[in-house]
C-alpha positions as CSV (number, residue, x, y, z in Angstrom):
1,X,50.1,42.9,104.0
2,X,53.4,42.8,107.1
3,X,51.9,40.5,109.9
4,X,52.9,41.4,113.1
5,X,56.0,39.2,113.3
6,X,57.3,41.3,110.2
7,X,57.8,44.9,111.6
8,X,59.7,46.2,113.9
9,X,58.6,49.1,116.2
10,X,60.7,51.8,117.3
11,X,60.7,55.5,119.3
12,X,62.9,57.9,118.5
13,X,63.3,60.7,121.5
14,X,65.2,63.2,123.0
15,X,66.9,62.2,126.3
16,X,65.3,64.7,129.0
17,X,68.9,64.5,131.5
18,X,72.1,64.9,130.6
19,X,73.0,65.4,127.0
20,X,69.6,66.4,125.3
21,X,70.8,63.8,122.7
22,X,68.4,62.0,120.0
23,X,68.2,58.3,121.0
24,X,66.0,55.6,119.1
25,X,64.9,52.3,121.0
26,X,63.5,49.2,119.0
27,X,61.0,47.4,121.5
28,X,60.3,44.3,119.6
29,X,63.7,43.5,120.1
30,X,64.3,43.9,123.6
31,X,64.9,40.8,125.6
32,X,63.8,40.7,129.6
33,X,67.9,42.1,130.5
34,X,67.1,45.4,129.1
35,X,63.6,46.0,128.8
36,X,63.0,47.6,131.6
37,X,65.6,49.8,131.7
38,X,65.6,51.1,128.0
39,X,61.6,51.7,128.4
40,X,61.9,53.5,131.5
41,X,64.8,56.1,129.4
42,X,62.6,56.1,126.4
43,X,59.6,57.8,128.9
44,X,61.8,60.0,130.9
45,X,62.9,61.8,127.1
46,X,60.5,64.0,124.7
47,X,58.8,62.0,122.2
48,X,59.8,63.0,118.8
49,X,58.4,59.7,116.4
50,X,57.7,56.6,116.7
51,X,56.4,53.9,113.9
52,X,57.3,50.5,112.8
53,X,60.2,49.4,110.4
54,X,59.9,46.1,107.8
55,X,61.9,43.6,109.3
56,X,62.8,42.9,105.7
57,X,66.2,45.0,104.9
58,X,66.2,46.1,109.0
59,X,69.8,46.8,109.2
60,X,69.9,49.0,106.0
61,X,66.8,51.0,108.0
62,X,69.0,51.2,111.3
63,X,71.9,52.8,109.7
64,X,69.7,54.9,108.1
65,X,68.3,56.0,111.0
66,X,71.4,56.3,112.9
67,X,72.7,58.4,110.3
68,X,69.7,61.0,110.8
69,X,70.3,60.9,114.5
70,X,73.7,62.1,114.4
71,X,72.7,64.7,112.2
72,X,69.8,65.9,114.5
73,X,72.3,65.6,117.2
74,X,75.0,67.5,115.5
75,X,72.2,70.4,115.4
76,X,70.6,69.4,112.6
77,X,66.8,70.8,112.4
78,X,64.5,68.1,111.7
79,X,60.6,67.5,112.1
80,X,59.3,64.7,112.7
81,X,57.1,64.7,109.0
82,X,61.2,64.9,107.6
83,X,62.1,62.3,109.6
84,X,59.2,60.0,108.0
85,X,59.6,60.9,104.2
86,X,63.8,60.0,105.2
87,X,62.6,56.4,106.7
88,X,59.4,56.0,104.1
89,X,61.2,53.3,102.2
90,X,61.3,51.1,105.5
91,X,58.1,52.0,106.6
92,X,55.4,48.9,106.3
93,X,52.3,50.0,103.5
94,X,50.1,49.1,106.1
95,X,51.3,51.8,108.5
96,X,52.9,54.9,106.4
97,X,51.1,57.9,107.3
Protein backbone atom coordinates (compact mmCIF):
# COMPACT_ATOMS: atom_id res chain seq x y z
CA UNK A 1 0.00 0.00 0.00
CA UNK A 2 1.48 4.05 -1.34
CA UNK A 3 1.66 6.05 2.03
CA UNK A 4 0.85 9.40 1.65
CA UNK A 5 4.38 10.70 0.96
CA UNK A 6 4.31 8.35 -2.21
CA UNK A 7 1.60 9.83 -4.50
CA UNK A 8 1.28 12.76 -6.08
CA UNK A 9 -2.06 14.56 -6.58
CA UNK A 10 -2.97 16.32 -9.48
CA UNK A 11 -6.24 18.28 -11.41
CA UNK A 12 -6.52 18.35 -14.72
CA UNK A 13 -9.04 21.36 -16.05
CA UNK A 14 -10.09 23.51 -18.53
CA UNK A 15 -8.96 27.18 -18.18
CA UNK A 16 -12.41 29.15 -17.97
CA UNK A 17 -10.65 32.73 -19.62
CA UNK A 18 -8.68 33.07 -22.34
CA UNK A 19 -7.77 30.10 -24.30
CA UNK A 20 -10.21 27.27 -23.15
CA UNK A 21 -6.96 25.24 -22.99
CA UNK A 22 -6.53 21.82 -20.82
CA UNK A 23 -4.12 22.61 -17.98
CA UNK A 24 -2.98 20.03 -15.13
CA UNK A 25 -1.65 21.33 -11.72
CA UNK A 26 0.32 18.93 -9.21
CA UNK A 27 -0.49 20.26 -5.65
CA UNK A 28 1.86 18.17 -3.59
CA UNK A 29 4.45 19.85 -5.38
CA UNK A 30 3.71 23.36 -5.03
CA UNK A 31 6.01 25.41 -2.81
CA UNK A 32 4.45 28.72 -0.89
CA UNK A 33 5.76 31.08 -4.38
CA UNK A 34 3.10 29.54 -6.44
CA UNK A 35 0.53 27.99 -4.48
CA UNK A 36 -1.58 30.40 -4.30
CA UNK A 37 -1.63 31.48 -7.57
CA UNK A 38 -1.81 28.13 -9.41
CA UNK A 39 -4.89 27.01 -6.93
CA UNK A 40 -6.76 30.10 -7.48
CA UNK A 41 -6.39 29.22 -11.82
CA UNK A 42 -7.13 25.64 -11.11
CA UNK A 43 -10.82 26.90 -9.45
CA UNK A 44 -11.53 29.58 -11.92
CA UNK A 45 -11.37 26.46 -14.91
CA UNK A 46 -13.94 23.45 -15.32
CA UNK A 47 -12.95 20.42 -13.54
CA UNK A 48 -12.31 17.66 -15.80
CA UNK A 49 -10.14 14.87 -13.35
CA UNK A 50 -8.39 14.80 -10.75
CA UNK A 51 -6.50 11.62 -8.82
CA UNK A 52 -3.19 10.90 -7.55
CA UNK A 53 0.02 9.70 -9.48
CA UNK A 54 2.86 7.10 -7.87
CA UNK A 55 5.72 9.17 -7.16
CA UNK A 56 7.54 6.14 -8.31
CA UNK A 57 8.23 6.57 -12.32
CA UNK A 58 6.55 10.49 -11.92
CA UNK A 59 8.18 11.97 -14.82
CA UNK A 60 7.28 9.06 -17.21
CA UNK A 61 3.44 9.84 -15.88
CA UNK A 62 3.90 13.66 -16.57
CA UNK A 63 4.90 13.30 -20.06
CA UNK A 64 2.31 11.02 -20.37
CA UNK A 65 -0.05 13.32 -19.37
CA UNK A 66 1.24 16.17 -21.17
CA UNK A 67 1.06 14.24 -24.17
CA UNK A 68 -2.82 13.69 -23.67
CA UNK A 69 -3.27 17.34 -23.02
CA UNK A 70 -2.02 18.53 -26.14
CA UNK A 71 -4.08 16.15 -27.79
CA UNK A 72 -7.33 17.22 -25.94
CA UNK A 73 -6.19 20.71 -26.72
CA UNK A 74 -5.49 20.14 -30.34
CA UNK A 75 -9.41 19.10 -30.32
CA UNK A 76 -9.05 15.88 -29.30
CA UNK A 77 -12.37 14.34 -27.69
CA UNK A 78 -11.65 12.84 -24.50
CA UNK A 79 -13.68 11.79 -21.21
CA UNK A 80 -12.52 11.84 -18.29
CA UNK A 81 -13.12 7.56 -17.84
CA UNK A 82 -10.40 7.75 -21.21
CA UNK A 83 -8.31 9.86 -19.57
CA UNK A 84 -8.02 7.27 -16.42
CA UNK A 85 -7.64 3.92 -18.38
CA UNK A 86 -4.51 6.36 -20.48
CA UNK A 87 -2.91 7.20 -16.89
CA UNK A 88 -4.00 3.68 -15.04
CA UNK A 89 -0.48 2.42 -15.11
CA UNK A 90 0.51 5.49 -12.77
CA UNK A 91 -2.38 5.45 -10.85
CA UNK A 92 -1.66 4.12 -6.94
CA UNK A 93 -3.84 0.44 -6.38
CA UNK A 94 -5.08 2.10 -3.50
CA UNK A 95 -6.87 4.82 -5.39
CA UNK A 96 -7.79 3.42 -9.18
CA UNK A 97 -11.34 3.69 -9.64
Amino acid sequence: MAMESDKIMFEVYREGTYTGKYRVVYYTELNENNKEWEINRAMAGEHFYDGFLRNYRKEEAKDLIEGLLKRMNEGEAMTPAQFEREISAFIPETTAK
